[in-house]
N, CA, C and O of each residue as an XYZ file, in Angstrom:
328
protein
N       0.859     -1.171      0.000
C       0.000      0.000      0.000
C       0.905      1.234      0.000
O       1.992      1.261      0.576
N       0.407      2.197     -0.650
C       1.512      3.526     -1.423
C       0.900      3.995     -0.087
O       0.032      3.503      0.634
N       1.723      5.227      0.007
C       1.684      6.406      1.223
C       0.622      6.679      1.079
O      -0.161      6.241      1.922
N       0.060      7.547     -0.069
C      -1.261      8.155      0.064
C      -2.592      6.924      0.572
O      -3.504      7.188      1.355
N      -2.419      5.886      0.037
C      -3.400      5.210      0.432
C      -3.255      5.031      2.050
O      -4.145      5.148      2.893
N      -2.363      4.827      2.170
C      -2.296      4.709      4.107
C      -2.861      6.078      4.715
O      -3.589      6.274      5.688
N      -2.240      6.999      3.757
C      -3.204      8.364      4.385
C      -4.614      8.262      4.701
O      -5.329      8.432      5.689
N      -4.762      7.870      3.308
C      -6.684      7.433      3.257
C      -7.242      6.536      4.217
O      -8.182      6.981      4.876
N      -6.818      5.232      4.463
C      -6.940      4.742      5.416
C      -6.847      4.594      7.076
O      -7.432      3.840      7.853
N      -5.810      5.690      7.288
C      -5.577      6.379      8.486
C      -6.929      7.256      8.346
O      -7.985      6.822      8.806
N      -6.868      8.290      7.808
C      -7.823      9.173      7.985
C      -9.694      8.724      7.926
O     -10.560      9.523      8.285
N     -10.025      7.195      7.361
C     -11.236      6.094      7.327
C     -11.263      5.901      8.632
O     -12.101      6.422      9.370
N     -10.093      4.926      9.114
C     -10.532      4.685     10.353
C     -10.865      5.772     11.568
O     -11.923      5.707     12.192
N      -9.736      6.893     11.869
C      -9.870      7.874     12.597
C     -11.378      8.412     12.734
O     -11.827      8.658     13.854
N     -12.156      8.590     11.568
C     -13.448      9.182     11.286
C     -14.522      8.084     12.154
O     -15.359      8.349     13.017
N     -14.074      6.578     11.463
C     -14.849      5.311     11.947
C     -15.007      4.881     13.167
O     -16.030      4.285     13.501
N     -13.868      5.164     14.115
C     -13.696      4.715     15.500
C     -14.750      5.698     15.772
O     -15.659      5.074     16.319
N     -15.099      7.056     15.644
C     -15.873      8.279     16.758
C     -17.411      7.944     16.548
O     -18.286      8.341     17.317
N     -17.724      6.884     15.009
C     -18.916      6.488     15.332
C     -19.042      5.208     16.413
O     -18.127      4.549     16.906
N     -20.538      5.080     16.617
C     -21.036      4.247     17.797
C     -20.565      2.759     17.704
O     -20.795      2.652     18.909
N     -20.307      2.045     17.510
C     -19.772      0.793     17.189
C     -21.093     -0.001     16.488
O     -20.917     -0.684     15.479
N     -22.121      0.110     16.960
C     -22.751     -0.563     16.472
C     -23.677     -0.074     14.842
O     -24.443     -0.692     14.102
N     -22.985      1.622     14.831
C     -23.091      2.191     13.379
C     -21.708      1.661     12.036
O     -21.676      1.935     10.837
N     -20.809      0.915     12.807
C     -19.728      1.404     11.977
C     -19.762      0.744     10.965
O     -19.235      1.348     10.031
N     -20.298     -0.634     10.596
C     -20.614     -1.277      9.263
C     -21.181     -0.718      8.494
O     -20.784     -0.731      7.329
N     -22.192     -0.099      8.823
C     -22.778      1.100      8.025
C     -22.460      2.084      7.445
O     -22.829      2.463      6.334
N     -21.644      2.632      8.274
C     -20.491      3.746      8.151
C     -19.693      3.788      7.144
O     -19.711      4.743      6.368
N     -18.485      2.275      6.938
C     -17.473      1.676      6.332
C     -18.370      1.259      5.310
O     -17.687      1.475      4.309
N     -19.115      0.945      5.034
C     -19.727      0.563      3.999
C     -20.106      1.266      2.851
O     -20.031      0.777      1.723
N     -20.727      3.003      3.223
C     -20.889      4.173      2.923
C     -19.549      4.943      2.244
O     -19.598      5.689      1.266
N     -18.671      4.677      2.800
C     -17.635      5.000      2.226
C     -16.862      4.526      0.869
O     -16.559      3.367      0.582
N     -16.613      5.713      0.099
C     -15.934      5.518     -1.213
C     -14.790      5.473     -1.031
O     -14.236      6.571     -0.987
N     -13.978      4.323     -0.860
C     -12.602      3.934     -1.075
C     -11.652      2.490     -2.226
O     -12.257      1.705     -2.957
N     -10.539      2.526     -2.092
C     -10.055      1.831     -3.148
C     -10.601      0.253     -2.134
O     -10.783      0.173     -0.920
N     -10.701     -0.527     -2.907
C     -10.947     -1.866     -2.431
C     -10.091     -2.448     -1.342
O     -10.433     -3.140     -0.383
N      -9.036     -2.064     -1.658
C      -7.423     -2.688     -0.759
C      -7.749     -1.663      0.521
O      -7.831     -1.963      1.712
N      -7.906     -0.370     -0.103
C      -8.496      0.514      1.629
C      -9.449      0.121      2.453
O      -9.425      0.005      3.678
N     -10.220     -0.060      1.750
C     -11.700     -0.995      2.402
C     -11.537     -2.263      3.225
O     -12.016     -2.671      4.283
N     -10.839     -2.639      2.499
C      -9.932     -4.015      2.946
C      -9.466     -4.133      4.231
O      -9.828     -4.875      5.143
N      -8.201     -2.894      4.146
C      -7.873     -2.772      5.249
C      -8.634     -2.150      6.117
O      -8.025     -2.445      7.145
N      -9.625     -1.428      6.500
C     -10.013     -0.221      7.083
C     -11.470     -1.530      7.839
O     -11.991     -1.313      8.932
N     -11.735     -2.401      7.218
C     -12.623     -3.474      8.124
C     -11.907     -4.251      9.011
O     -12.383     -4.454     10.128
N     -10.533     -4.854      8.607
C      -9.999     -5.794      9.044
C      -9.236     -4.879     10.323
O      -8.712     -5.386     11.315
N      -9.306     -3.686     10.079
C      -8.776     -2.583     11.573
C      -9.947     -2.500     12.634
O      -9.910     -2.610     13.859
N     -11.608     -2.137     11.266
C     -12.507     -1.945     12.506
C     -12.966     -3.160     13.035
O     -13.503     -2.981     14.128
N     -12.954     -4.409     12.642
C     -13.151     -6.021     13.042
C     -12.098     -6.400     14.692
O     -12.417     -6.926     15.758
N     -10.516     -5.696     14.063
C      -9.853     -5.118     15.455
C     -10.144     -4.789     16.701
O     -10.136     -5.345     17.799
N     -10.507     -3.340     16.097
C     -10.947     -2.594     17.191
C     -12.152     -3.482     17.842
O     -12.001     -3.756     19.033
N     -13.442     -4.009     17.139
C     -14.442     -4.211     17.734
C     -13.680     -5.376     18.604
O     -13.978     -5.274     19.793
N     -13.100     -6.068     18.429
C     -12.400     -7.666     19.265
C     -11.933     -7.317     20.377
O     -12.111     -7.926     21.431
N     -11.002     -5.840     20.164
C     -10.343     -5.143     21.455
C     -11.808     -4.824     22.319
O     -12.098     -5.448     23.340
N     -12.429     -4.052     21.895
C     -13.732     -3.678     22.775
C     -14.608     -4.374     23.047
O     -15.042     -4.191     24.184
N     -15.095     -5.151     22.460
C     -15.471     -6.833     22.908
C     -14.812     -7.716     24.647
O     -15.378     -8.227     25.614
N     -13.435     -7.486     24.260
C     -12.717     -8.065     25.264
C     -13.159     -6.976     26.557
O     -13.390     -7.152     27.753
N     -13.150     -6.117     25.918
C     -13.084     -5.125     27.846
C     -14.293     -4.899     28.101
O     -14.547     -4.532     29.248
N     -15.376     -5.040     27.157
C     -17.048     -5.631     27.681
C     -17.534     -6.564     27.902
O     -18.691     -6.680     28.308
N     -16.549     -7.678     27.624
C     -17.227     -8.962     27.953
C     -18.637     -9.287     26.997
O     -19.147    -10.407     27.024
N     -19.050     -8.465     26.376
C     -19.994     -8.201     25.352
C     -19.666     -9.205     24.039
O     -18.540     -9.538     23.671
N     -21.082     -9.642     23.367
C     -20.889    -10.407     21.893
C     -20.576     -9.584     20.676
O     -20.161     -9.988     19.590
N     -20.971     -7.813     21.218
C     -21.027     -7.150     19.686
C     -19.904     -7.367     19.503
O     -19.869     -8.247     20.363
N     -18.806     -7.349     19.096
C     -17.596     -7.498     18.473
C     -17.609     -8.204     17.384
O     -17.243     -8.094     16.214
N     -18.258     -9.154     18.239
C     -18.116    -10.827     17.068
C     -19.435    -10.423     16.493
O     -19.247    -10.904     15.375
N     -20.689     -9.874     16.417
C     -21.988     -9.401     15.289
C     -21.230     -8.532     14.609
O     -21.395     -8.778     13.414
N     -20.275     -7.393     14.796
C     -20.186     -6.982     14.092
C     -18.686     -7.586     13.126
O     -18.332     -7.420     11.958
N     -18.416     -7.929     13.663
C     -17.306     -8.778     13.022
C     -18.559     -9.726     11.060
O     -18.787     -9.628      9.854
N     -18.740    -10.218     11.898
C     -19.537    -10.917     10.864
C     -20.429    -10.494     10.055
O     -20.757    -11.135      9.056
N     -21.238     -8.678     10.580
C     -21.480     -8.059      9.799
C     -20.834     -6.998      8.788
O     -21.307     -6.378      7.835
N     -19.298     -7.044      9.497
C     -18.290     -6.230      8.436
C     -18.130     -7.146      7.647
O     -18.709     -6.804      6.616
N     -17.456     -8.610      7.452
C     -17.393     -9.288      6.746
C     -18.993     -9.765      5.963
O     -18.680    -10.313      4.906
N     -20.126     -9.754      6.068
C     -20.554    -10.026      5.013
C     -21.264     -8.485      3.805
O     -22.094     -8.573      2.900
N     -20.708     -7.563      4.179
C     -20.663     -6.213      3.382
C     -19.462     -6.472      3.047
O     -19.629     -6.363      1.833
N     -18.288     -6.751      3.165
C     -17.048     -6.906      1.991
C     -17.128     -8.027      1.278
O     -16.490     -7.925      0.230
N     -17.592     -8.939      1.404
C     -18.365    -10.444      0.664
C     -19.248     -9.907     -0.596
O     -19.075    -10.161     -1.788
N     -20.458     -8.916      0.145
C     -21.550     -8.728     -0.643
C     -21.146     -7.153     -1.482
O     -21.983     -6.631     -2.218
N     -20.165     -6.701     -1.315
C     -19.776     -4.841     -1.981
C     -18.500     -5.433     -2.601
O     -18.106     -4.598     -3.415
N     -17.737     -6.414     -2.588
C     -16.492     -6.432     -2.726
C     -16.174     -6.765     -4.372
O     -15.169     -6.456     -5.010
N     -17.294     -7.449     -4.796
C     -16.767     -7.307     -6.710
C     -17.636     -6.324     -7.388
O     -17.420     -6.122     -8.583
N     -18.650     -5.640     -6.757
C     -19.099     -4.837     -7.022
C     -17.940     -3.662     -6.625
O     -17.738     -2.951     -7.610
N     -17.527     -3.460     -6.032
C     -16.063     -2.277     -5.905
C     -15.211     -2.519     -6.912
O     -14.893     -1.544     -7.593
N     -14.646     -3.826     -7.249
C     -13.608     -4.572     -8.027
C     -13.556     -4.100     -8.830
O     -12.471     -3.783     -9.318
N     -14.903     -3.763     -9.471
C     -14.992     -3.450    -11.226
C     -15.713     -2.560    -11.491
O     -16.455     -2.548    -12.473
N     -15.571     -1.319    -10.328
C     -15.381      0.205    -10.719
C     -14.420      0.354    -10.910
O     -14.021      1.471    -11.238
């Protein structure tokens, strides 16, 4: 990943973490980025939710885990071949 794209992706997630957690699939999803950003920028917020999961003792992590992954499943060749 080139510099600028890490920019982009730094600056995705930064925006993504300040929503509610249980908006952020929605959020990331909404967003116009290169596929490989997208890519990365779920597999950070799938992260984060696992980290915050752990210190709630809470299941959302893992719903949303599985709801980030099936929006990059279901958006992901539809992105491909813009």
């Amino acid at each position: 990943m080139d510099h600028a794209r890490w920019l982009e992706l730094r600056a995705a997630f930064e925006a993504a973490v300040e929503v509610p957690v249980h908006r952020r699939a929605a959020y990331a999803a909404s967003l116009e980025l290169a596929p490989d950003v997208r890519e990365e920028l779920i597999g950070m917020l799938e992260a984060d939710a696992r980290n915050q999961d752990g210190r709630r003792g809470a299941d959302a992590g893992s719903r949303l885990h599985r709801l980030l992954r099936a929006i990059a499943e279901a958006t992901g060749p539809a992105l491909a071949s813009d």
